[in-house]
C-alpha positions in Angstrom: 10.1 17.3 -42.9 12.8 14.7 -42.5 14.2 16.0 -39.4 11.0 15.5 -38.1 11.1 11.9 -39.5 14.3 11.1 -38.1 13.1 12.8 -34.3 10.0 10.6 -34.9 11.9 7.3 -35.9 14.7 8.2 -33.1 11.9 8.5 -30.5 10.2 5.3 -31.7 13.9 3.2 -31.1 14.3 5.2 -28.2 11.3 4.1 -26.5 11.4 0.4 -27.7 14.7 0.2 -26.0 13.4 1.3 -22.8 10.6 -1.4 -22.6 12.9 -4.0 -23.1 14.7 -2.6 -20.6 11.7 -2.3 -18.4 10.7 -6.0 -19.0 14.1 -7.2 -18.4 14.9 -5.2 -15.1 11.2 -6.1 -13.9 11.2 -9.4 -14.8 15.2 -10.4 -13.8 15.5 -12.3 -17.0 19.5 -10.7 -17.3 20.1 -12.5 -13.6 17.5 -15.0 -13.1 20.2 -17.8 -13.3 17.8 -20.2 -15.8 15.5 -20.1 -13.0 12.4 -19.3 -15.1 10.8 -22.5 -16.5 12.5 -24.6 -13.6 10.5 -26.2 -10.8 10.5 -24.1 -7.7 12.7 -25.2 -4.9 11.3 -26.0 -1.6 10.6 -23.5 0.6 12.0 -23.0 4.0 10.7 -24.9 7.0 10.3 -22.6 9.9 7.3 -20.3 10.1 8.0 -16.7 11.0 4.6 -15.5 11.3 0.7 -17.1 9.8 0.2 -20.3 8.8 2.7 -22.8 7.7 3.0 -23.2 3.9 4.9 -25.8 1.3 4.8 -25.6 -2.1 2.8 -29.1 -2.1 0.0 -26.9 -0.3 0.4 -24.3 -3.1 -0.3 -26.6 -5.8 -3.0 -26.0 -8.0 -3.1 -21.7 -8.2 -0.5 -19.4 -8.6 1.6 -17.9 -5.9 4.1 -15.2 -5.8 6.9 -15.8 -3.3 9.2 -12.9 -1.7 11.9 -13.3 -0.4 12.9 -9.8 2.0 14.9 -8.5 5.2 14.4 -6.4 7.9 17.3 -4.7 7.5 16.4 -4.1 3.1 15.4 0.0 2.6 14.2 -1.2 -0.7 11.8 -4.3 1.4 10.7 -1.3 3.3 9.5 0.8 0.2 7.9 -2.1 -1.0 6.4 -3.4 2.4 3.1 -1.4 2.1 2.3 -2.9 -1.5 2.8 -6.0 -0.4 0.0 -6.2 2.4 -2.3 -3.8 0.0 -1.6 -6.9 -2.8 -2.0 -9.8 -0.4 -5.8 -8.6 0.5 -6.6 -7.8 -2.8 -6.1 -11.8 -4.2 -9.2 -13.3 -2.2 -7.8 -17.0 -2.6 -7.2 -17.1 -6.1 -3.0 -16.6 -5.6 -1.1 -16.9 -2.5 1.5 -14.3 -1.4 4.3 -16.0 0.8 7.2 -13.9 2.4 10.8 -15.5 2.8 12.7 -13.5 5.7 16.2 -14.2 4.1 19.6 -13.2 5.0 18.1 -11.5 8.5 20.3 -11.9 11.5 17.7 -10.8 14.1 14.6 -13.1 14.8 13.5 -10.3 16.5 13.8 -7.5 14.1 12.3 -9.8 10.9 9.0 -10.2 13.6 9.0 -6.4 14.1 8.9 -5.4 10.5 5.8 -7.9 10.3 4.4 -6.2 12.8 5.4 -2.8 11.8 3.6 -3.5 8.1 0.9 -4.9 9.4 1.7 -7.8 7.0 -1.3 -10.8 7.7 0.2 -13.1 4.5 2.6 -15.9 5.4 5.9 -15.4 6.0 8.7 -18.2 6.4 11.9 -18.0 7.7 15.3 -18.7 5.9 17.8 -18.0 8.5 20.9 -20.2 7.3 20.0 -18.8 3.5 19.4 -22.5 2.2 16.6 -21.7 0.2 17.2 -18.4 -1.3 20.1 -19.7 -2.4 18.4 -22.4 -4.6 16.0 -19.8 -5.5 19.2 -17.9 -6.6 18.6 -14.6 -4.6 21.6 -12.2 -5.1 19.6 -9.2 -3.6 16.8 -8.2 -1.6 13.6 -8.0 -1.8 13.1 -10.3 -4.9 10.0 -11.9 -6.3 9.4 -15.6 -7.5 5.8 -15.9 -9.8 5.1 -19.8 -9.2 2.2 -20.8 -11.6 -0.1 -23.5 -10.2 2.3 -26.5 -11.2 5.3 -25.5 -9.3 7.4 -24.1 -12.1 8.8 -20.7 -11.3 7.2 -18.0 -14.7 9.0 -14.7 -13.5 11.7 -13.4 -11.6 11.3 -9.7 -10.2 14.3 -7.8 -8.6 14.0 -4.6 -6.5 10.5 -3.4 -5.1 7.1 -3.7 -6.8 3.8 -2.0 -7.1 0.8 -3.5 -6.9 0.7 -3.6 -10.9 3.5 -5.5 -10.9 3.1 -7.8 -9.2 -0.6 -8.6 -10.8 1.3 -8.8 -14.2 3.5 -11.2 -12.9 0.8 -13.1 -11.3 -1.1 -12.9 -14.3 2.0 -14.5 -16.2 2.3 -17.4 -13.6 -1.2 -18.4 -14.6 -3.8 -16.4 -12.6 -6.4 -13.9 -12.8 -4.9 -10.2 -12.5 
């Protein structure tokens, strides 16, 4: 009966560990740079495709901000989610995409068009603001609750669950 104890108390650490590790590699807190907490930066200037956005005309609702390339396999994977996502928040979040680190005007437009994608998407072409964002890697995911203050960081592609939960820890409705 003990070693079934032990398998039972081993399984129980076992698992605990992996959702920490979960939350930590979903929510970037190992690399988020102290970004969580800390007002959002500005976002870039130039409109790649819908309508312009600031994050003065964000201001009052959440919004999740990600920043991608055309060039990213792993933007790719997570392309599809991202337009499924977008229709699903019926104003009460806004989804913004940041085309960072993308040499090619032309291929960031394509992969827009290629997804389908009908959110907002800005262009960062000298890498200004994803730098202040602190993006070491692509595609990566800012939660912004309705004050400005960035809640969550999210590295690598997400599902649709994931990003609601980090919507729903920036302040709005998942």
């Amino acid at each position: 009966m003990s070693a079934k104890r032990i398998s039972f108390r081993a399984l129980l650490v076992w698992g605990g560990l992996a959702a920490a590790l979960a939350v930590l590699i979903v929510f970037g807190l190992s690399g988020s740079k102290g970004s969580v907490g800390r007002a959002a930066p500005t976002l870039p200037a130039s409109r790649l495709s819908g309508e312009a956005v600031t994050l003065a005309s964000l201001r009052g609702r959440p919004a999740l901000v990600v920043f991608w390339a055309s060039w990213c396999t792993p933007c790719e994977q997570e392309a599809p989610a991202l337009e499924r996502f977008a229709r699903e928040l019926h104003g009460r979040a806004t989804l913004v995409g940041v085309n960072w680190s993308d040499p090619s005007l032309s291929g960031a437009k394509a992969f827009v068009k290629r997804f389908g994608w009908t959110f907002p998407n800005l262009r960062d072409g000298d890498e200004t603001s994803g730098q202040k964002y602190g993006v070491s890697g692509l595609p990566t995911t800012y939660a912004i609750d309705g004050s400005g203050r960035i809640r969550a960081t999210l590295r690598g592609p997400q599902t649709q669950a994931s990003l609601s939960h980090a919507l729903a820890f920036a302040g709005g409705r998942p």
